[in-house]
C-alpha positions as CSV (number, residue, x, y, z in Angstrom):
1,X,4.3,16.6,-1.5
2,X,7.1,17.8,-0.1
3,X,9.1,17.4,-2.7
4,X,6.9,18.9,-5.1
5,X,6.8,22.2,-2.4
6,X,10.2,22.6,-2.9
7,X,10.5,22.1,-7.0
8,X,8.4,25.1,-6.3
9,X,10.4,27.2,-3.9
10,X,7.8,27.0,-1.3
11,X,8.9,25.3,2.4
12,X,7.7,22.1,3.4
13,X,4.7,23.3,5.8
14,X,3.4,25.1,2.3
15,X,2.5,28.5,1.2
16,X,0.1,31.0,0.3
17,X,1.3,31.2,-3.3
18,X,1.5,27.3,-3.9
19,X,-2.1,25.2,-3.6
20,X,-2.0,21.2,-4.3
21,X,-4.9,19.1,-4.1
22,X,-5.0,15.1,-4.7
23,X,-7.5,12.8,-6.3
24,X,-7.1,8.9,-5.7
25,X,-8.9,7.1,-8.7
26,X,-7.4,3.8,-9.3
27,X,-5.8,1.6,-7.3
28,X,-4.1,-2.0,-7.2
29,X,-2.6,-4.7,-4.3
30,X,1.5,-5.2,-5.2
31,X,2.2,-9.2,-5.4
32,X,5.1,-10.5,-6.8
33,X,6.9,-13.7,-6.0
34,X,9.1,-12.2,-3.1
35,X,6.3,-9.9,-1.4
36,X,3.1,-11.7,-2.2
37,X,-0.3,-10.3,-0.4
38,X,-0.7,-12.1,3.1
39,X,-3.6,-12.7,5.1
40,X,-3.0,-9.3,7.6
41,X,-0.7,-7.9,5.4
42,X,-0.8,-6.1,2.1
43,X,0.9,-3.4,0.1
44,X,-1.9,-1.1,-1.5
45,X,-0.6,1.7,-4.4
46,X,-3.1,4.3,-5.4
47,X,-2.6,6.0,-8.5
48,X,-3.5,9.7,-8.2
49,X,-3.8,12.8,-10.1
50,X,-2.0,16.5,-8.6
51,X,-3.1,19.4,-9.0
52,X,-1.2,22.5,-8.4
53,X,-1.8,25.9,-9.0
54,X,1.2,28.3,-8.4
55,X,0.0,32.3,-8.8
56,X,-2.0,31.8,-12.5
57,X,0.0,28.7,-13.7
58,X,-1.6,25.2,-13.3
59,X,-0.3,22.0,-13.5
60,X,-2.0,18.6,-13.1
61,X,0.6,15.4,-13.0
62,X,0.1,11.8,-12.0
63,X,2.0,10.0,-8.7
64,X,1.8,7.0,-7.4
65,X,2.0,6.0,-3.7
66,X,2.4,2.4,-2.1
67,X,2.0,1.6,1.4
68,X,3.5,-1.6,3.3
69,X,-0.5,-2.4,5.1
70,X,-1.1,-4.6,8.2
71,X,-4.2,-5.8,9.4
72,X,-5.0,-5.2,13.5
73,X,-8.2,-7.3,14.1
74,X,-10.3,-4.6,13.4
75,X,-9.3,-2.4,10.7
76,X,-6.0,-1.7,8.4
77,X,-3.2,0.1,9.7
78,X,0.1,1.8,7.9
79,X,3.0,-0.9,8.8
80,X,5.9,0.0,10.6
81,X,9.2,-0.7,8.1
82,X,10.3,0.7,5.0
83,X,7.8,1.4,2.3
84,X,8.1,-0.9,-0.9
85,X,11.3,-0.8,-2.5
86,X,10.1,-0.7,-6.1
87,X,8.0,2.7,-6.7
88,X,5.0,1.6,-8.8
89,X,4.2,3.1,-12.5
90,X,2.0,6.7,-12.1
91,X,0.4,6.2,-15.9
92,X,-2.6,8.9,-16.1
93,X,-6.2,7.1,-14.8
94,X,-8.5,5.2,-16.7
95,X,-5.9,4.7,-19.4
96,X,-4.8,1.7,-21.2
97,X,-1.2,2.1,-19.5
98,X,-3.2,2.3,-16.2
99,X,-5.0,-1.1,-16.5
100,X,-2.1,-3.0,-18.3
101,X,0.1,-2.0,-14.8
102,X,-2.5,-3.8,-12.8
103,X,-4.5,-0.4,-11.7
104,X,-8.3,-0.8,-11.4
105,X,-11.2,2.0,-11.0
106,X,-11.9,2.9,-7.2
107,X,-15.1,2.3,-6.1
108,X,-16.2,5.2,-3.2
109,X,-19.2,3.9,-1.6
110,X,-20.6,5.9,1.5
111,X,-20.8,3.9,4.6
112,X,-23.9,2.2,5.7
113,X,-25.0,4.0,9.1
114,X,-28.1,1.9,11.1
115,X,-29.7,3.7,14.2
116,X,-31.8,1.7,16.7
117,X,-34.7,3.5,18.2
């Protein structure tokens, strides 16, 4: 985001005349022979469409992100280290480029909440 801030002329903590918003819809677990998918460890990539609006123009472009995971116990947790060496393909969601890089439809499911009385 940053980068995109400055394509834009804009500083890094944003500005009035430069709006971005991000929508995750597909994602996919990296595993290739050198940095396959452990049991507390994985490297997640979410494919994601941009939108940004600068005064009247708009602009909507793909990016994808991949973080190295590590499991605590309990929950997942970004891992310390350098993030993945090879970026992974941005193709646009819920194309056939998207699924023949390995992405797959997110699911978004609310979380289940019980209450004892």
């Amino acid at each position: 985001m940053t980068e995109l801030l400055a394509d834009f002329g804009a500083p890094a903590t944003g500005s009035a005349n430069v709006a971005m918003s991000a929508a995750p819809s597909m994602g996919l677990l990296k595993s290739t022979a050198d940095q396959a998918v452990g049991n507390d460890w994985a490297v997640p990539c979410l494919d994601m469409t941009v939108d940004i609006v600068r005064g009247n123009q708009n602009t909507q472009i793909t990016i994808a992100d991949c973080q190295r995971m590590v499991w605590n116990g309990t929950r997942w947790l970004v891992a310390a280290g350098a993030e993945p060496a090879v970026p992974p393909a941005a193709p646009w969601p819920s194309t056939d480029a998207a699924y023949e890089a390995g992405y797959r439809d997110l699911e978004f499911r609310r979380p289940v909440v019980t209450t004892s009385n």
